[in-house]
C-alpha positions in Angstrom: 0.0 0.0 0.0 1.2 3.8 -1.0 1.6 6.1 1.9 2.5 10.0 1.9 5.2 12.2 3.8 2.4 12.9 6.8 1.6 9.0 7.8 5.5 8.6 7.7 6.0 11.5 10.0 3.2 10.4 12.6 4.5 6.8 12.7 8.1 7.9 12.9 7.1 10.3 15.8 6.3 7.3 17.9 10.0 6.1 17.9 12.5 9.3 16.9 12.7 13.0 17.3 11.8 14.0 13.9 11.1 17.3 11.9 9.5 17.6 8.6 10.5 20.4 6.8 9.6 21.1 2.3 6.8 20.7 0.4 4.8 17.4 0.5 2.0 15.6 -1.3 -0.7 14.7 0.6 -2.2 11.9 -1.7 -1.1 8.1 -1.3 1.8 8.2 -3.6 5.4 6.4 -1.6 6.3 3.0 -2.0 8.6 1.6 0.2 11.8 3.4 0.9 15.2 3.2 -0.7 18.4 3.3 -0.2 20.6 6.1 -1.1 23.4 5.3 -2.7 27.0 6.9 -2.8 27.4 8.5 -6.4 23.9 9.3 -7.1 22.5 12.5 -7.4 18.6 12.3 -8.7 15.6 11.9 -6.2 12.3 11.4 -8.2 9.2 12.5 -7.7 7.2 10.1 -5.4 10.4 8.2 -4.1 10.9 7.6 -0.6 14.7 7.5 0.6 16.8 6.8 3.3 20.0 8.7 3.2 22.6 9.7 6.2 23.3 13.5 6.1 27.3 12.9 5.3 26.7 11.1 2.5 24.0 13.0 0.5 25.7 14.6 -3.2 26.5 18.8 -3.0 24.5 19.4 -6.4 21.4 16.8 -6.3 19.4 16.6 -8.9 15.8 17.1 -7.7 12.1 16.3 -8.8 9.2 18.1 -7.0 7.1 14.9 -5.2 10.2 13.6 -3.5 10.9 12.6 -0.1 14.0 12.1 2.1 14.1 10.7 5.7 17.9 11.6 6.8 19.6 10.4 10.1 21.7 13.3 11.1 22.0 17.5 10.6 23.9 19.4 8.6 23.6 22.7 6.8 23.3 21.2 3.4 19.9 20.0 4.8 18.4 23.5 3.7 19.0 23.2 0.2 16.8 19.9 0.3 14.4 21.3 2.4 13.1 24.2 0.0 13.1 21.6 -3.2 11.2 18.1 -1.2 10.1 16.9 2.0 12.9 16.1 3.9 12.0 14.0 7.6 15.1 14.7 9.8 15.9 11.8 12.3 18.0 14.0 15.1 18.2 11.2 17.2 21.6 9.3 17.0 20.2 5.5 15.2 21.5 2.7 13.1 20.9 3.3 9.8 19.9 -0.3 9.1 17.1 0.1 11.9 15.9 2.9 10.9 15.4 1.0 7.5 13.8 -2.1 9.7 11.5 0.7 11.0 10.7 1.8 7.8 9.8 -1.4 5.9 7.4 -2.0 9.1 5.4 1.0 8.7 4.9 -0.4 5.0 4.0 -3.9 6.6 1.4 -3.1 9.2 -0.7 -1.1 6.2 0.0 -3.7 3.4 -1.4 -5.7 5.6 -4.7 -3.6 6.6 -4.9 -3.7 2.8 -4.8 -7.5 2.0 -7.5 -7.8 5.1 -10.1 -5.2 3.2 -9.7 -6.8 0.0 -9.9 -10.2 1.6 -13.2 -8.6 3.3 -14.2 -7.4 -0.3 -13.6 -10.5 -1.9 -15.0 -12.9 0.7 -18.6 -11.4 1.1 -18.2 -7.4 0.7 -18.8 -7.4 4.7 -18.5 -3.5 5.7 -18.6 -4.7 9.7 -15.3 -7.2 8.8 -13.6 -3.8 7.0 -14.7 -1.5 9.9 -13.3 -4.0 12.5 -10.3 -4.6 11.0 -9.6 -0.8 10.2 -9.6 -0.2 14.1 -6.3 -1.9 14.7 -4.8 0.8 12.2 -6.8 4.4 13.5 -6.8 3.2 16.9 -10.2 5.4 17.2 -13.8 4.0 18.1 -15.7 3.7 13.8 -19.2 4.0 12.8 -20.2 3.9 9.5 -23.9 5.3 8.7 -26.1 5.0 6.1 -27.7 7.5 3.5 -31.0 7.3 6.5 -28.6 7.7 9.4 -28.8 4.2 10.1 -25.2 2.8 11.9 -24.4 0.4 9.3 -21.5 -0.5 11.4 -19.4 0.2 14.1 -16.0 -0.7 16.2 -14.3 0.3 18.9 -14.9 1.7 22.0 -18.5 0.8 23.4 -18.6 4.3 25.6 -17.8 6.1 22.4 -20.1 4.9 20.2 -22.8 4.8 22.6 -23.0 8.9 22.6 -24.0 8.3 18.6 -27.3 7.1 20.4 -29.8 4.9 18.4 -33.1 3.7 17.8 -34.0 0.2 18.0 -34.0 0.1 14.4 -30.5 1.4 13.9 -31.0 5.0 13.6 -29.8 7.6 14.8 -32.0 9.3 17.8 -33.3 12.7 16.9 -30.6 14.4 19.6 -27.9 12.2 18.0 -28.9 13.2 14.4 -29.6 17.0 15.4 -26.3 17.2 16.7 -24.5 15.5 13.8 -26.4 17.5 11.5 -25.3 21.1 12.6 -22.0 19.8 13.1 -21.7 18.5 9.6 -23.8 21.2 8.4 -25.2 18.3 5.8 -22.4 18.9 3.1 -23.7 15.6 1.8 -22.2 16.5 -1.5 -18.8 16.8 -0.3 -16.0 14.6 -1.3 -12.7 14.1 0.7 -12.3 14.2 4.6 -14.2 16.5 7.0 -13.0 17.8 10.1 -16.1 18.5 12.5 -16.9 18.3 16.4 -19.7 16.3 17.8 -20.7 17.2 21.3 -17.5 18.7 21.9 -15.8 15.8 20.5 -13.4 15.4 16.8 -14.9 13.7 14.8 -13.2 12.8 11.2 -16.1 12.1 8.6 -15.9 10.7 4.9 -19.0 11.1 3.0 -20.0 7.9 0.8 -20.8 8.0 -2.9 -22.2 5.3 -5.7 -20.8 5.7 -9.0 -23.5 8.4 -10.0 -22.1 10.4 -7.4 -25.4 9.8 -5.2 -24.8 10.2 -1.6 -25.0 6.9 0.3 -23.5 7.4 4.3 -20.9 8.3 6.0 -17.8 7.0 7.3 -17.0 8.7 10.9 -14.0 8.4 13.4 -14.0 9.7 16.8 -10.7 11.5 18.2 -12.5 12.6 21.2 -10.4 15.4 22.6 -7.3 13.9 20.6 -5.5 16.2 17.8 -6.6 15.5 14.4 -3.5 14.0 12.6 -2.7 15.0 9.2 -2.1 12.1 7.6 -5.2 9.9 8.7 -7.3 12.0 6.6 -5.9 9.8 3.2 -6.6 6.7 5.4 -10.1 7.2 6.1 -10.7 8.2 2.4 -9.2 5.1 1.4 -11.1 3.0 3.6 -14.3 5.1 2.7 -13.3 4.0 -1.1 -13.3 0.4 -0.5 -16.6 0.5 1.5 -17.6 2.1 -1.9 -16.3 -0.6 -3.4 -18.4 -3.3 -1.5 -21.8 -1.7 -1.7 -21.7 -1.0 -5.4 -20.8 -4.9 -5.5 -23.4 -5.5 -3.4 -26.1 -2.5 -3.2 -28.2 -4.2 -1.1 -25.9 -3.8 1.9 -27.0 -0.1 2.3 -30.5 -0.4 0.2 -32.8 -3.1 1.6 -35.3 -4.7 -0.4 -38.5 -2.2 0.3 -41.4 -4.7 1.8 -43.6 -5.6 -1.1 -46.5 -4.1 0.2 -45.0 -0.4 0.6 -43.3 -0.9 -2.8 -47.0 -2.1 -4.4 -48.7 1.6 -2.4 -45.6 3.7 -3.9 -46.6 2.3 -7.9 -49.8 2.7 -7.2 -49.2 6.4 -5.5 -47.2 6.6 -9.1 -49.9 5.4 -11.0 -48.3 2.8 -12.4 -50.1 -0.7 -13.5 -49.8 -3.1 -11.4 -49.9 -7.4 -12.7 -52.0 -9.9 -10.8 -49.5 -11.1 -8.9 -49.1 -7.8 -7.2 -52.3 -7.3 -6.7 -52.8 -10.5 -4.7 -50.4 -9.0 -2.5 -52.2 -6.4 -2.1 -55.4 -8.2 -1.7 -53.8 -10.1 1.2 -52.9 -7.0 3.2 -56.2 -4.9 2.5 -57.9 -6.2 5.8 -60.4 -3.3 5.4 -58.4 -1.5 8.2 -59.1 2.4 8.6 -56.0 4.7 7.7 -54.7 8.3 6.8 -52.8 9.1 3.8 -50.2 12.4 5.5 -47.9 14.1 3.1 -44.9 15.6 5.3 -42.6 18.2 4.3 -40.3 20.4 5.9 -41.8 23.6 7.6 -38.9 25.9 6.6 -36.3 25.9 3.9 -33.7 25.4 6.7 -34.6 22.0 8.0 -31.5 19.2 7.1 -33.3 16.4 8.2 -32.8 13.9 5.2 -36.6 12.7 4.3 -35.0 8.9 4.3 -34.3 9.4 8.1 -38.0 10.8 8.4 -39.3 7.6 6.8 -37.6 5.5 9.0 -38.2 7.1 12.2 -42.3 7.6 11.2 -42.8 3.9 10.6 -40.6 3.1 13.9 -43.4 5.2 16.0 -46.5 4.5 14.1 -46.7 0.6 13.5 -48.1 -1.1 10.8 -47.8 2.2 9.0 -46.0 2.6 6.3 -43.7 5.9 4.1 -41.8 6.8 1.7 -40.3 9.6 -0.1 -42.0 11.5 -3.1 -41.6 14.3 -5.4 -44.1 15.6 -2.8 -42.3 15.6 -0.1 -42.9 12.2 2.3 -45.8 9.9 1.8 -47.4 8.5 4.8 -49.8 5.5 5.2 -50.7 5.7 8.8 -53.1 3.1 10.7 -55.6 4.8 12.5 -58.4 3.4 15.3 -61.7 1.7 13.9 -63.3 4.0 16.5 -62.2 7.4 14.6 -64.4 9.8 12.4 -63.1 11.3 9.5 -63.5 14.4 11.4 -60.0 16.7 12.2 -61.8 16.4 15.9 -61.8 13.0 15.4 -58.2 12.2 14.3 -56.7 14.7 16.7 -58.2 12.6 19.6 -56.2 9.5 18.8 -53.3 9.6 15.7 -53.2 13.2 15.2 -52.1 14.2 18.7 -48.9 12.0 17.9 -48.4 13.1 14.5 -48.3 16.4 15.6 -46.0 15.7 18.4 -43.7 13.8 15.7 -44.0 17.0 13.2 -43.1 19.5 15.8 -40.0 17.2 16.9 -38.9 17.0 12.8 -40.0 20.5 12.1 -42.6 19.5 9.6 -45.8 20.3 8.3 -48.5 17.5 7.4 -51.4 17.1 5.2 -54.3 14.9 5.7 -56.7 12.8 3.9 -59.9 11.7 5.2 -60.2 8.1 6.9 -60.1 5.6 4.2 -60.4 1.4 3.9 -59.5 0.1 0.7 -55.8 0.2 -0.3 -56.8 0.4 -3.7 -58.1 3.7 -3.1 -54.5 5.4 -2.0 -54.7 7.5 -5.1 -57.7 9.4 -4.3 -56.0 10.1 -0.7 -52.9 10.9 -1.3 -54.3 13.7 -3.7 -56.8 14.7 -0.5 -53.3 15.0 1.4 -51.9 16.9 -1.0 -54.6 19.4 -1.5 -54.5 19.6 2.3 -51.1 20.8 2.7 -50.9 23.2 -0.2 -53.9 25.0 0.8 -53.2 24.7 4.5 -49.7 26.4 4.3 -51.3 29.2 1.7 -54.0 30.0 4.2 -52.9 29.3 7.6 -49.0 29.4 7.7 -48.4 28.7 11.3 -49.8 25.4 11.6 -48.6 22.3 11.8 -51.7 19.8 11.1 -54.1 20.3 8.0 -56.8 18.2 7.5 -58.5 17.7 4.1 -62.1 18.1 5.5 -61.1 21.8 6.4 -59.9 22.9 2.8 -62.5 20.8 0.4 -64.8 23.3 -0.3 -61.3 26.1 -1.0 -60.1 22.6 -3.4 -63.6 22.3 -5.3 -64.2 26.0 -5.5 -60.7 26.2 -7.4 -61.1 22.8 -9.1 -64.9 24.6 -10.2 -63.0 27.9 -11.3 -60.5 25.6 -13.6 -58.0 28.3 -15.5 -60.6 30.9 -15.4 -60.6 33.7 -12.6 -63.3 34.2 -10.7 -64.7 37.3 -12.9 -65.2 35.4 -15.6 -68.3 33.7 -13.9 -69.7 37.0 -12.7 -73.4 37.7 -13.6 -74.2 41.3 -14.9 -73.9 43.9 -12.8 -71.5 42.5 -9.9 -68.2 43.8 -11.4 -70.2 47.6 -10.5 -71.5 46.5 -7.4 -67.8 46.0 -6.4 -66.6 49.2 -8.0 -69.4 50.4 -5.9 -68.3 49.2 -2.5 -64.4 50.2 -3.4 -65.4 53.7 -3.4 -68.1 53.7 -0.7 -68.4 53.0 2.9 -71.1 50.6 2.4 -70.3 46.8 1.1 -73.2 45.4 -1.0 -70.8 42.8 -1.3 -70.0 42.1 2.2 -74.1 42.3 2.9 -74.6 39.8 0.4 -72.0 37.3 2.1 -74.1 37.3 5.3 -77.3 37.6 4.2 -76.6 34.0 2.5 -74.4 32.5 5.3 -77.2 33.4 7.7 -79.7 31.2 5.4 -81.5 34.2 3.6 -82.7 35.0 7.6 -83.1 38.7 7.4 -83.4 39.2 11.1 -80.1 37.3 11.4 -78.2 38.9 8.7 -79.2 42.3 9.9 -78.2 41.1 13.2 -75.0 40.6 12.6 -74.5 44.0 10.0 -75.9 46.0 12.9 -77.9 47.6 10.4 -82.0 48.4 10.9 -84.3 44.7 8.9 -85.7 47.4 6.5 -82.1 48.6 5.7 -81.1 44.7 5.1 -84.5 44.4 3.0 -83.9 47.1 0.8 -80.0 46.2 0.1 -80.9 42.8 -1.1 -83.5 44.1 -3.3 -80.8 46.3 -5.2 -78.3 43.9 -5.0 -80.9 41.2 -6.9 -82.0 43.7 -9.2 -78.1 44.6 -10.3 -78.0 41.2 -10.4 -81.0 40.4 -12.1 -80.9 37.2 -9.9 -83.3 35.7 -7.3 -82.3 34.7 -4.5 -84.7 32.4 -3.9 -83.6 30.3 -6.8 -81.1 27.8 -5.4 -79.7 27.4 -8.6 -78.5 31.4 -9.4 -78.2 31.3 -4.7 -75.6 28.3 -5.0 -73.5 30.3 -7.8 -73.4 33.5 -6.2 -72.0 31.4 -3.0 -69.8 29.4 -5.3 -68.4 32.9 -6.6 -67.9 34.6 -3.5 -66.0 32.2 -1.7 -63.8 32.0 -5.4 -63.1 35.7 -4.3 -62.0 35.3 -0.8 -60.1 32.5 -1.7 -57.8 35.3 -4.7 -57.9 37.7 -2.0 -55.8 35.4 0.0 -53.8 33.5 -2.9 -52.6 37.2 -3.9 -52.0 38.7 -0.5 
């Protein structure tokens, strides 16, 4: 295996007094040292060489990559410094030892190397390459998946109990808060990354398949210990060959979904399914009640990875199932026999712990009414949809929206089609608005009541604080602008129809 100047340096530490001085590449580039020999004068780039300080040449010739460990000082050593890395052993040592020394370095990491690709070879096991890379960090691993599962793990049991995780492997929201603001999610990041968890270092190498799509993270604690330069190429390394193994075996980080989620996500898709599938589905539509919830992220900032939200939601609903979507997270969650379809109903059993869930992922969810037929998911997952989208439009601080609340704002819009609202006006009620924008008296506003209240004039004038005979003689104007009657359910149910089409642009537009 190749090593650089800064692995050298921290092994050599262990045993001399050592400086490194010169300009050195940090990738994995040095094979095994040489021997400097009297009468040469070249040192090539990416050589590693062993040379005492009397016996190095007055002119060298020198490539930029190089690297010299010399036993011994002496002013020459400054022209060598400026032009490679040059590792000075001050410590008086037999040359031939510090060769031994040398050569075991190499030994100990060729044979960390043979042991992953052994690993790789055998059965791609990521726990055999995790164990056997703690022998060479010395550090506590844990490896996590693209869902903040730990995938694996070895090393001290203290250490990696403060990851903390759920009993299906994940991360616990604390632990994943933590490691998200620490990591600040640079998911797309290649290469080592230096970050602190709870007040600890922790080393982190982000996974990738081969269409550069993230897939985990590989993550070293150092505790209160100094990073050291030259681990970084290590871990990236052993993050490579983990690569290696799941992309020769995906299902080590992607798990076979259960058929039945995998038949509600087609069918969500609307995508045919064959007769097979739909005997599986047959099996598992027991006529019990359930939701359909869309969850997304109440604000732009939230870093929570919807694959860690999946998890987590079918780990505290049972016999639930989600998934991610376009929309945001698709949610099939089982709900008591007992329960109405009614927000008042749901919020008495399920919708108290949804909400509990939402607040603790910083989410927003949309509801469908209380279905029983699986085959039906399209219908409700399109309820949950409309939900949230006209929930966050017309009541942005809440957490929970229920279908039942926004149906009529859904099939007033769905009614308008890609026509505004004035293009179903009757004659006369574009003036009548022209009318109140210039007046202190709203026919329009009178109008609104008079129907909410049932036609009641007594109630309607009730509520105007206006005298009856006032109310009575509004009306009469406004039917005669109209040229409507609204005793005719037909032109009544159109004018209701139209201004609620209003209210609702009022509030798309403000």
């Amino acid at each position: 295996m190749k090593l650089n100047a800064d692995i050298l340096y921290l092994e050599l530490s262990s045993q001399y007094r050592i400086t490194m001085n010169g300009p050195h590449e940090k990738r994995l580039t040095l094979s095994r040292p040489e021997f400097y020999m009297d009468g040469e004068d070249s040192f090539l780039t990416d050589h590693l060489y062993l040379a005492t300080a009397e016996h190095l040449p007055r002119r060298p010739k020198i490539q930029r990559g190089a690297v010299l460990v010399c036993i011994g000082e002496s002013n020459a050593l400054r022209y060598f410094e400026e032009r490679l890395c040059l590792i000075t052993i001050h410590n008086r040592t037999d040359f031939f030892k510090a060769y031994h020394f040398l050569q075991n370095i190499f030994n100990r990491y060729d044979e960390w190397e043979r042991n992953l690709y052994r690993d790789l070879l055998k059965d791609g096991s990521i726990q055999l390459m995790i164990r056997d890379s703690f022998a060479v960090f010395s550090k506590s691993l844990v490896l996590l998946d693209s869902s903040f599962h730990i995938m694996a793990s070895a090393g001290n049991e203290a250490k990696k109990k403060e990851w903390g995780s759920q009993s299906s492997g994940a991360l616990n929201a604390e632990s994943l808060s933590t490691f998200l603001n620490a990591s600040d999610l640079q998911t797309e990041r290649h290469g080592a990354l230096r970050i602190e968890i709870k007040g600890n270092r922790t080393l982190c190498v982000n996974l990738f398949d081969r269409f550069s799509q993230y897939e985990g993270c590989l993550c070293i604690a150092y505790g209160e210990e100094e990073f050291n330069e030259g681990e970084d190429r290590l871990a990236e390394f052993l993050a490579g060959m983990i690569e290696t193994a799941i992309e020769k075996n995906p299902l080590l980080v992607n798990e076979e979904q259960p058929s039945v989620k995998s038949l509600l996500r087609t069918l969500v898709d609307e995508q045919p399914i064959s007769q097979s599938q739909r005997l599986i589905l047959n099996g598992a539509n027991l006529k019990t009640d359930y939701v359909c919830a869309i969850l997304r992220y109440a604000n732009k900032k939230n870093r929570i990875p919807y694959g860690y939200i999946c998890d987590s939601f079918e780990e505290q609903f049972r016999d639930s199932w989600a998934f991610q979507s376009d929309e945001g997270v698709v949610c099939f969650l089982k709900t008591d026999h007992e329960v109405s379809g009614s927000p008042s109903g749901l919020m008495k059993h399920e919708g108290m712990r949804l909400k509990e869930f939402c607040e603790s992922m910083k989410l927003k969810a949309g509801i469908s009414s209380v279905f029983n037929d699986l085959f039906d998911i399209r219908i409700h997952h399109t309820q949950a949809i409309c939900a949230i989208e006209n929930g966050i439009l017309f009541n942005p601080a809440g957490i929970l929206y229920f279908f039942e609340e926004y149906a009529l704002n859904e099939l007033v819009l769905n009614a308008l089609g890609d026509l505004p609202s004035n293009a179903y006006f009757p004659s006369g009620l574009s003036e009548i608005i022209r009318h109140d924008d210039a007046s202190g008296v709203s026919y329009l506003e009178t109008l609104r009541v008079f129907l909410e209240e049932n036609l009641s004039y007594t109630s309607a004038a009730r509520r105007l604080y206006i005298h009856r005979s006032t109310l009575i003689d509004r009306i009469a104007r406004i039917e005669r602008e109209l040229d409507i009657s609204l005793k005719n359910p037909d032109q009544r149910l159109r004018m209701e129809i139209i201004l609620k089409a209003i209210e609702i642009e009022k509030r798309i537009h403000t």
